[in-house]
N, C-alpha and C positions, 0 to 999 in steps of 0.2 A: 504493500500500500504506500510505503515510502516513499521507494523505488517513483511509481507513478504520481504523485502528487508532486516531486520536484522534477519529473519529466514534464507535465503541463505547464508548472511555476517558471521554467525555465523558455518553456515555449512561448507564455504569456508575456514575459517580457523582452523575447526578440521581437516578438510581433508588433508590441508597441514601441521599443526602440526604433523599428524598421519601418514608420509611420511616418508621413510626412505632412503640412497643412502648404495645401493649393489656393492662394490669394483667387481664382475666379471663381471658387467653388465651397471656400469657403470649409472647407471639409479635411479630417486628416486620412489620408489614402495612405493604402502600401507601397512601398517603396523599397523593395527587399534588392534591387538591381537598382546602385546610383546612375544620374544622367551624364555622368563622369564615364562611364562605363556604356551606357546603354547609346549615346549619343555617336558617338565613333562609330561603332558597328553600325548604326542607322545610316550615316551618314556615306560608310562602305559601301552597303548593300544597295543605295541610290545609285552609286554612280557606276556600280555594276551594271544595273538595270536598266541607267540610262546608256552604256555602251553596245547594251543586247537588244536594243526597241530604237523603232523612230521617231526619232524626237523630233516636231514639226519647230520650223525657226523663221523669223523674216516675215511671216504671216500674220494678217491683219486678228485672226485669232491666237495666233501664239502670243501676240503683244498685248489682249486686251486679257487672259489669262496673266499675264506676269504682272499688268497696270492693277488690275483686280486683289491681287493675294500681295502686293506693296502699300494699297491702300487698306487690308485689313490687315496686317501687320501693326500699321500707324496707328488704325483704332484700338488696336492691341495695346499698347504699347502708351497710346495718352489715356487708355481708363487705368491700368496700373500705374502710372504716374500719378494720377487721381486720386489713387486709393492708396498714396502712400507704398506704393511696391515699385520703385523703379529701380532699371538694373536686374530684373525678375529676368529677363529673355538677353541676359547677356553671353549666353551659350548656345543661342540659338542662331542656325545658319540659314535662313530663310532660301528659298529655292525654287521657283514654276518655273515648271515643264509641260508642257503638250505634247502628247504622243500619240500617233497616228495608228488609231487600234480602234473598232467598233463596238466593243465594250462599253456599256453603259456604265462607266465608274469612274471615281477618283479616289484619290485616298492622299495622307500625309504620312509622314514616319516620325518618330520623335526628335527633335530638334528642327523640327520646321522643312521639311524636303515634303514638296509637292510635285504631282503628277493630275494631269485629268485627260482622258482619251478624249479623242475627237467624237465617240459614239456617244457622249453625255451632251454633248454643244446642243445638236435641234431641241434636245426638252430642258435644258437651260432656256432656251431662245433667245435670251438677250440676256446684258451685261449684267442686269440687278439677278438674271435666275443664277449666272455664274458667280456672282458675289455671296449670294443663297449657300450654295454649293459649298465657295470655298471658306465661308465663314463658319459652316460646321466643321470641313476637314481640319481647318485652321484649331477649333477647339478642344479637339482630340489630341493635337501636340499641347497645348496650353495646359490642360487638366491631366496632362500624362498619362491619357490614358494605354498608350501603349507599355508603357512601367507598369499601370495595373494590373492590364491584363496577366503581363510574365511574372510577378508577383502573384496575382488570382492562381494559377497553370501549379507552379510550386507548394503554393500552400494546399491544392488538391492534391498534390502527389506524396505531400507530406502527411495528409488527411489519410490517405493510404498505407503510408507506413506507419502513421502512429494506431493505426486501426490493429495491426498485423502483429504489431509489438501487446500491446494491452490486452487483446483479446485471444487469451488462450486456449480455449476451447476451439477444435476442430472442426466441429459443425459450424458453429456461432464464426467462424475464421469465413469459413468458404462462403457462410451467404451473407456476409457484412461482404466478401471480395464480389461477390454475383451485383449485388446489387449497391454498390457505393458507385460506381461509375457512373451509371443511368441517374442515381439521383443526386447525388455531387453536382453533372450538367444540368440537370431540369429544374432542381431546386434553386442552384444558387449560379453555375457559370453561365447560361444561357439568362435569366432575371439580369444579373452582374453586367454583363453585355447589354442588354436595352437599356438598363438604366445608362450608361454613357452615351449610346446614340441620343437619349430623350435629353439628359446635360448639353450635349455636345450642339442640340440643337436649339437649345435657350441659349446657352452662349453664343453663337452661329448667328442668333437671327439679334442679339443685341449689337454684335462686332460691326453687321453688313449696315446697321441703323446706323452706328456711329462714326462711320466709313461714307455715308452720304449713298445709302442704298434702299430702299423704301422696303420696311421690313413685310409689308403685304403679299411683296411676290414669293416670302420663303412657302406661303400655304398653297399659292399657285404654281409652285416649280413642283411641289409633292401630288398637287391636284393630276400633273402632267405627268407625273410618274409613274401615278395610278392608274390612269389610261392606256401608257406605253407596258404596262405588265400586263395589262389587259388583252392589247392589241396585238401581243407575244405569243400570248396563249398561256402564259406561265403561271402554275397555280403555289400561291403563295401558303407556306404551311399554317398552322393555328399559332398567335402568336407568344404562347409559352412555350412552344416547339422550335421557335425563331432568335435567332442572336438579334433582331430589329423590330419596333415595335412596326404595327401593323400602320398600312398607311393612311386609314382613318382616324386611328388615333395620333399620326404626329400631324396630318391637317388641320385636325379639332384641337392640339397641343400650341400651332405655331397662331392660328389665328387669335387665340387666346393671350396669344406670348405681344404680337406685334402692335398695340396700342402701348404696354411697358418698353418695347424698343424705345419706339418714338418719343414717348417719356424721358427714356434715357439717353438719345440721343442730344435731347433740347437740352442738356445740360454742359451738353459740349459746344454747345452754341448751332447745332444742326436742324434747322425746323425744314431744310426745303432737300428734298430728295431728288437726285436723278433722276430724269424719264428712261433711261433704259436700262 
């Protein structure tokens, strides 16, 4: 009994040594991989990817992607100043890229390395849906959540062996191993995962407001996304089965979100928004 109570004692306080508080979010996250550490290899694995893809350049979209994710940068960057955190994104190597792929996607990596295919542009349709866009990708390096997840990943594997270690019995061993996988993902990594896309998209659609982007098109670039799944034919799973919330509820999310943009933008002195 010893034995296991300073096996937990000892777990409980790397877990919260290994805890970090994120100024956007207000919250202390895991942080079991520093950004010291985690930033390098991101930053590798970018320019791998960009020497293995093409990267579109010169193009009046590749320009208006790179104009877009420097002016949420800047919103980044004057609400942390704001809020008393500046010098917060001084390890951040900021990067857009355009790559000539028909994949509906973008994504960032941690320290700020962007990518968005050309197959996301038509339901972007204009500059405010791609500011939409990158103002969520953008949030996911901000809120670290790629450090969470690989902390989330560890602490499940750890969940595993501390399972394996404690529980001696042989039957009680093998259906704690049968069924800790399934519900480890359904319970908590797959939940753990929406909840950052639903963060990532209140931060998203406040950056794109205070970036001078009218935060109304973020329910309209999802409205469009909803269609284009539609128009696919691709049948979307239930969404506790999903690492992304379902897309009625971040349309019903962002519409709700975007009068507090605006809000927070007019404090940056932003009342008049881009037309596109």
């Amino acid at each position: 009994m010893k034995i296991k109570n300073t096996f937990f004692l000892i777990t409980t306080i790397c877990l919260f040594s290994a805890c970090a508080k994120n100024p956007f979010t207000g919250k202390r996250t895991m942080a079991f991989v520093p950004n010291s550490q985690l930033f390098p290899t991101a930053f590798s694995q970018y320019s791998q990817f960009l020497n293995e893809n093409n990267v579109v350049t010169g193009t009046k979209d590749a320009e208006m992607i790179s104009r877009v994710g420097q002016r949420i940068a800047v919103a980044a960057e004057r609400w942390l100043s704001a809020n008393g955190n500046t010098g917060y994104l001084k390890d951040y190597k900021w990067e857009y890229n355009l790559v000539n792929d028909a994949t509906v996607n973008a994504w960032c990596m941690p320290g700020g390395k962007i990518v968005f295919y050309t197959g996301i542009l038509p339901i972007a349709a204009n500059e405010a849906g791609v500011a939409a866009i990158m103002g969520h990708e953008v949030a996911h390096a901000l809120a670290n959540h790629g450090q969470q997840r690989m902390s989330a990943g560890m602490l499940q594997q750890f969940g595993a062996v501390a399972g394996n270690v404690v529980i001696k019995n042989e039957q009680s061993r093998n259906a704690f191993n049968q069924y800790y996988g399934i519900g480890s993902q359904v319970g908590a990594m797959l939940p753990f995962s929406r909840s950052h896309e639903t963060e990532s998209d209140e931060i998203g659609i406040y950056l794109m407001a205070v970036a001078g982007y009218n935060p109304d098109e973020a329910a309209q670039l999802w409205k469009r996304m909803k269609a284009n799944s539609a128009k696919s034919g691709g049948q979307a799973p239930p969404e506790f089965m999903s690492t992304h919330p379902a897309n009625d509820t971040r349309i019903a999310n962002l519409t709700k979100l975007a009068p507090k943009a605006k809000a927070e933008a007019k404090k940056f002195g932003v009342t008049q928004f881009r037309k596109n």
